[in-house]
C-alpha positions as a Markdown table, in Angstrom:
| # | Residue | x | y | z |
|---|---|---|---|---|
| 1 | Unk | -10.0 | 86.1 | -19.5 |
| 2 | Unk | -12.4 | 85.3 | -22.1 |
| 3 | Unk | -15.2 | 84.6 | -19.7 |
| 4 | Unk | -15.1 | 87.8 | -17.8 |
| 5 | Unk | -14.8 | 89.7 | -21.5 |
| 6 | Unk | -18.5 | 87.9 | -22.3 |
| 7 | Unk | -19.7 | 88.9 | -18.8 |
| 8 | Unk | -18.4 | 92.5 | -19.3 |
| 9 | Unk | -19.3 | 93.3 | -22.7 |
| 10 | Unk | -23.4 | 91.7 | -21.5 |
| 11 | Unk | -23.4 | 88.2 | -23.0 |
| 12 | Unk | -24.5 | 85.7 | -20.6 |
| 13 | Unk | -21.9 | 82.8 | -21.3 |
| 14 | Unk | -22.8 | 80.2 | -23.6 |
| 15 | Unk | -25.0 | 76.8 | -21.9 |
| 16 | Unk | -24.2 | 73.8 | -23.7 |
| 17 | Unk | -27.9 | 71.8 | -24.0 |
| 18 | Unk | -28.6 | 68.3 | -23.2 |
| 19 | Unk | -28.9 | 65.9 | -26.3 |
| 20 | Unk | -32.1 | 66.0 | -27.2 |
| 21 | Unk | -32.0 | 61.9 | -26.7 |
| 22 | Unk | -31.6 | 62.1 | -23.2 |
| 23 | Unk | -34.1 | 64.3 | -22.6 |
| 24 | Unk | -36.6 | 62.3 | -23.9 |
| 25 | Unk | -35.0 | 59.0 | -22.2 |
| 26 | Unk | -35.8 | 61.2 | -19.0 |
| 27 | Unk | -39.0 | 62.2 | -18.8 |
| 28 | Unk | -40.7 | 59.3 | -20.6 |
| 29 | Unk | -42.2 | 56.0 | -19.3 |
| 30 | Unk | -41.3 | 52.6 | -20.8 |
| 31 | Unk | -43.5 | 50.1 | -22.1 |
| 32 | Unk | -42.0 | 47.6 | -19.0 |
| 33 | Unk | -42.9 | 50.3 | -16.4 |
| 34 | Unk | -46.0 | 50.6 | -18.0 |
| 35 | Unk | -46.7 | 46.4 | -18.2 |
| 36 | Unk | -45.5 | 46.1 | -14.6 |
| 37 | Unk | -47.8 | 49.2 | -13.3 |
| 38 | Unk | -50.4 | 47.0 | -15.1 |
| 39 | Unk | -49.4 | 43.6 | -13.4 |
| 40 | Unk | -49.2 | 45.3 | -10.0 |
| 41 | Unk | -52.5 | 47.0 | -10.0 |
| 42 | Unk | -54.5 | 43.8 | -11.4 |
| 43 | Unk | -52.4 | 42.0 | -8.7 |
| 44 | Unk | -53.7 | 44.3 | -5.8 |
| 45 | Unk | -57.0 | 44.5 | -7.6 |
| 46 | Unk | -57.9 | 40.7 | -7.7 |
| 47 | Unk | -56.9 | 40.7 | -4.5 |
| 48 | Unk | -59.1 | 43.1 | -2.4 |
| 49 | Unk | -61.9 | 41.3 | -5.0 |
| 50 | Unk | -61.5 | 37.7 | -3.2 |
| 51 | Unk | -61.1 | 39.6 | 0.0 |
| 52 | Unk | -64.3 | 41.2 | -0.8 |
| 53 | Unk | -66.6 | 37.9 | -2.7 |
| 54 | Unk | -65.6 | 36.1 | 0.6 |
| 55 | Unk | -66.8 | 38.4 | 2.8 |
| 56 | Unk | -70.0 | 39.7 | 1.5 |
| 57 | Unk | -71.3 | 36.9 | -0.4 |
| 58 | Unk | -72.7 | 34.9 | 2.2 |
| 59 | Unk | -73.5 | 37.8 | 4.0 |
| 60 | Unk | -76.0 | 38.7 | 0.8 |
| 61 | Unk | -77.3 | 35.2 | 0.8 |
| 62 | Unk | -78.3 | 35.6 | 4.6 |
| 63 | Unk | -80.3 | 38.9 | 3.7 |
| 64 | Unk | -81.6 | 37.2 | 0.7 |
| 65 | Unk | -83.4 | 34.5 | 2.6 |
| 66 | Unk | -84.2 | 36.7 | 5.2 |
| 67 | Unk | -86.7 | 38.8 | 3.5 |
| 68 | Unk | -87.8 | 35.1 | 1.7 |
| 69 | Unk | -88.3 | 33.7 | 5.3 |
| 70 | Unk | -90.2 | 37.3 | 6.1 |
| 71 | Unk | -92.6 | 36.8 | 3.2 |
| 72 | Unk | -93.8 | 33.5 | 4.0 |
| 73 | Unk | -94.0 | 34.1 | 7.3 |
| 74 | Unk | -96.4 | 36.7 | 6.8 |
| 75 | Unk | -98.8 | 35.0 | 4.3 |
| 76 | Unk | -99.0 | 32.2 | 6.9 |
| 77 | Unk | -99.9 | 35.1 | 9.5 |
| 78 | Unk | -102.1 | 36.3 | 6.8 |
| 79 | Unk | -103.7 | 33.4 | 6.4 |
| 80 | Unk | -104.3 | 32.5 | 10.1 |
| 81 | Unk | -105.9 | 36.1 | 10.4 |
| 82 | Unk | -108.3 | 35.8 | 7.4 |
| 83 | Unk | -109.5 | 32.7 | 8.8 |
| 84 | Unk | -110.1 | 34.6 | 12.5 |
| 85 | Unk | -111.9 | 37.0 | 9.9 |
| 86 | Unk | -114.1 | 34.0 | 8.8 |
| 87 | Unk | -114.9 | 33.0 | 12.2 |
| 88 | Unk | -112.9 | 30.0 | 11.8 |
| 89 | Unk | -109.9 | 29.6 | 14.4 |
| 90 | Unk | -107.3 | 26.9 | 14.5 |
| 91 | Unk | -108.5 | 24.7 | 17.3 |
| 92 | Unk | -106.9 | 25.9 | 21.0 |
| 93 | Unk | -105.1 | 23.0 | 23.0 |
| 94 | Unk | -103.5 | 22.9 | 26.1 |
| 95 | Unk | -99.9 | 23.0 | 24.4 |
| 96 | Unk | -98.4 | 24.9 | 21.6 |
| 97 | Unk | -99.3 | 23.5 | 18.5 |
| 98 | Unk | -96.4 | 23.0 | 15.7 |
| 99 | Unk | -97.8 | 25.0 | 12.8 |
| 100 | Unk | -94.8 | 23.3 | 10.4 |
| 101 | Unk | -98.0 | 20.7 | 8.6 |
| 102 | Unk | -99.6 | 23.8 | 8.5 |
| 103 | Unk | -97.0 | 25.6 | 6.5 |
| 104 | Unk | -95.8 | 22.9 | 4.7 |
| 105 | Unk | -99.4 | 21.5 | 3.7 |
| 106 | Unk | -100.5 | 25.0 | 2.2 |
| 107 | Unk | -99.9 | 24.4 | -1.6 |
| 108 | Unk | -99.6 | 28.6 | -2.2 |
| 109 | Unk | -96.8 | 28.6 | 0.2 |
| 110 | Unk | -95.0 | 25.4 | -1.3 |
| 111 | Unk | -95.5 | 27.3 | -4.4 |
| 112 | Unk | -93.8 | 30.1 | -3.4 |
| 113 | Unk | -91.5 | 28.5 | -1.9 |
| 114 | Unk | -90.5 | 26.6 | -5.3 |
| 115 | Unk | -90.4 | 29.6 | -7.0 |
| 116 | Unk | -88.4 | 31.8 | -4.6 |
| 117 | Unk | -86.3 | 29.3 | -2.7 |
| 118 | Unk | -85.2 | 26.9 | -5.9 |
């Protein structure tokens, strides 16, 4: 009877609140949910890292020495054309000549090969 004389008279009845401590207990993160997001995202991180070095690495090294293998390629082109230039042409044989002596004879290519190549 004393509820519907509250409701009646225009009083809303009376909510009892939550203890404040439970509240708080509720909405609020832990320092172990905290350490464990932690773990689990270095865990996933390191992971798709090692995926990553493995694949790309070598991949990187391949470019590398491509463009190192491009560059001496075209000094010893270069050369070979400044010394059509000069009127001086490598001598013409029946069969292909192996121009390795040639490449590996030419100190400015050795040295760039020291520098570039280790």
């Amino acid at each position: 009877m004393a509820d519907i004389d509250r409701i009646e008279n225009g009083r809303k009845p009376f909510c009892k609140l939550p203890n404040s401590n439970s509240i708080f207990k509720a909405s609020g993160v832990s320092v172990v949910e905290i350490l464990l997001a932690i773990v689990m995202f270095m865990t996933l991180f390191l992971g798709a890292l090692r995926i990553y070095t493995e694949s790309n690495l070598p991949q990187q090294a391949m470019i590398r020495d491509f463009a190192i293998a491009m560059n001496i390629c075209e000094r010893f082109i270069n050369s070979l054309q400044n010394d059509f230039m000069e009127g001086d042409p490598p001598p013409v044989s029946d069969t292909e000549k192996d121009v390795t002596e040639a490449v590996l004879d030419n100190p400015a290519i050795q040295n760039y090969l020291k520098v570039f190549a280790g």
